[in-house]
C-alpha positions as CSV (number, residue, x, y, z in Angstrom):
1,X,23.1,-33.0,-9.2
2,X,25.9,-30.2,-9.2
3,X,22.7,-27.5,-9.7
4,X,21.7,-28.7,-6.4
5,X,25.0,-29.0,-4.7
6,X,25.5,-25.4,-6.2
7,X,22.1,-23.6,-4.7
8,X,22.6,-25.8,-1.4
9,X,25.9,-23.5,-1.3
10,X,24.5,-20.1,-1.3
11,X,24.2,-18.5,1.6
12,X,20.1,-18.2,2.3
13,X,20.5,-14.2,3.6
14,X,21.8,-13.5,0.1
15,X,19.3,-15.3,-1.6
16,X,16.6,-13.2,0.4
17,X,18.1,-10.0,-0.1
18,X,17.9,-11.0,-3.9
19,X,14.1,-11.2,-3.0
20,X,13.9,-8.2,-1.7
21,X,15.6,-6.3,-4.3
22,X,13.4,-7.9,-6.6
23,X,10.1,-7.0,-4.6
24,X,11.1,-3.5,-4.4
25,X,12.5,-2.9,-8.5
26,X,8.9,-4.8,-9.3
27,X,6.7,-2.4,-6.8
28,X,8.7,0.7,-8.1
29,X,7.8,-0.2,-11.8
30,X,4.2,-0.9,-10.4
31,X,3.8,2.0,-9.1
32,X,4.8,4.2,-11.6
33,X,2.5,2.8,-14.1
34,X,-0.1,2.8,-11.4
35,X,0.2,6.5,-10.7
36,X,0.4,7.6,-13.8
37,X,-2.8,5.3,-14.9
38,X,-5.0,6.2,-11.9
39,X,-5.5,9.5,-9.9
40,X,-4.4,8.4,-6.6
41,X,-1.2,10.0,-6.3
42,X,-0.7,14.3,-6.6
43,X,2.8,15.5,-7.6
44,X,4.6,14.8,-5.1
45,X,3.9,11.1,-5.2
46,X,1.7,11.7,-1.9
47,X,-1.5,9.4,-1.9
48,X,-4.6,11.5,-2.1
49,X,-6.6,9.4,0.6
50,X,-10.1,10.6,-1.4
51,X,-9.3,8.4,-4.5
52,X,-9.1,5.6,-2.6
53,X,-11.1,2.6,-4.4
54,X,-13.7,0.6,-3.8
55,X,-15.7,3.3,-1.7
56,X,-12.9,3.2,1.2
57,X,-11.4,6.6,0.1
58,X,-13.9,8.8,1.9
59,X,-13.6,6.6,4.4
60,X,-9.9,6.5,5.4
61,X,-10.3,10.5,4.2
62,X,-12.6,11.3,6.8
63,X,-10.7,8.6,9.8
64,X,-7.2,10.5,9.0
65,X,-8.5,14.5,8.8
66,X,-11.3,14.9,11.2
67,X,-11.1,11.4,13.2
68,X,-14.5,10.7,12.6
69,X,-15.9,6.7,11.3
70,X,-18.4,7.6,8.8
71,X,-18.8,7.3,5.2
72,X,-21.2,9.8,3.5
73,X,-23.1,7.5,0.4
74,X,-26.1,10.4,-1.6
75,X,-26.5,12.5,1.3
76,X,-26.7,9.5,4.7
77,X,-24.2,8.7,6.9
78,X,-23.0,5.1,6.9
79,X,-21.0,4.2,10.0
80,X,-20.4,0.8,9.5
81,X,-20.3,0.2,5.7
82,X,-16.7,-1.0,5.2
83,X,-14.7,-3.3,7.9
84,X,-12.5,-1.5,9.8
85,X,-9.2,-3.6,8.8
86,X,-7.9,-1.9,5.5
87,X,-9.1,1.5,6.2
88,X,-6.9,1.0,9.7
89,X,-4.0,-0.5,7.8
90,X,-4.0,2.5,5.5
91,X,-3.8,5.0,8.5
92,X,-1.4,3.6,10.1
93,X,0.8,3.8,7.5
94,X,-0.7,7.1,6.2
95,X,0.1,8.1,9.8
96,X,4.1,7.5,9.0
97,X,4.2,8.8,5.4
98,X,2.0,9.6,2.6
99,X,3.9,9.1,0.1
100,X,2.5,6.4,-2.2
101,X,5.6,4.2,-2.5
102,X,6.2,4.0,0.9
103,X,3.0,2.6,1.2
104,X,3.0,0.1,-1.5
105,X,6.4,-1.0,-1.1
106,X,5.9,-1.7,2.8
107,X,2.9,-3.2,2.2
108,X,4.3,-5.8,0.0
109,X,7.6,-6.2,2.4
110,X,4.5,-7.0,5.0
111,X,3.2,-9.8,2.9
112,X,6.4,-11.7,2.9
């Protein structure tokens, strides 16, 4: 009973930010072992929107350099191949800042 009378005490914003800080030391650790796994990220720790899995890097290549929906699969153009959600999602952030752990830390901050 005095665990309970004890958490009931602590202030909620403090618990959160305790959240948070976890989120973000656990997406850091992520994405170092991530980037240095995977070739997704350059030098700089900049997201190299070509590498992009699961056939949306061409994709959100093409949407972010030359504004054009199409996705190029042995020589045709595919226009509506993927859903337009994640590669938009990716943009928009890619639109703010490359850099890979902005993007995986806000998307996770998103998600909460």
């Amino acid at each position: 009973m005095s665990r309970i009378k004890f958490l009931l005490k602590i202030n909620p914003i403090i618990i959160y930010l305790l959240y948070i800080l976890f989120i973000l030391l656990a997406s850091f650790f992520f994405c170092e072992i991530y980037s240095s796994r995977f070739n997704i990220v350059d030098e700089n720790n900049n997201i190299i929107l070509k590498n992009i899995s699961f056939g949306h890097g061409q994709l959100i290549h093409n949407i972010f350099y030359f504004n054009l929906y199409y996705q190029e699969v042995h020589g045709t153009e595919f226009y509506l191949k993927k859903t337009l959600a994640l590669p938009f999602l990716i943009i928009l952030l890619a639109k703010i800042s490359l850099n890979f752990f902005f993007y995986n830390i806000s998307k996770k901050l998103y998600h909460i």
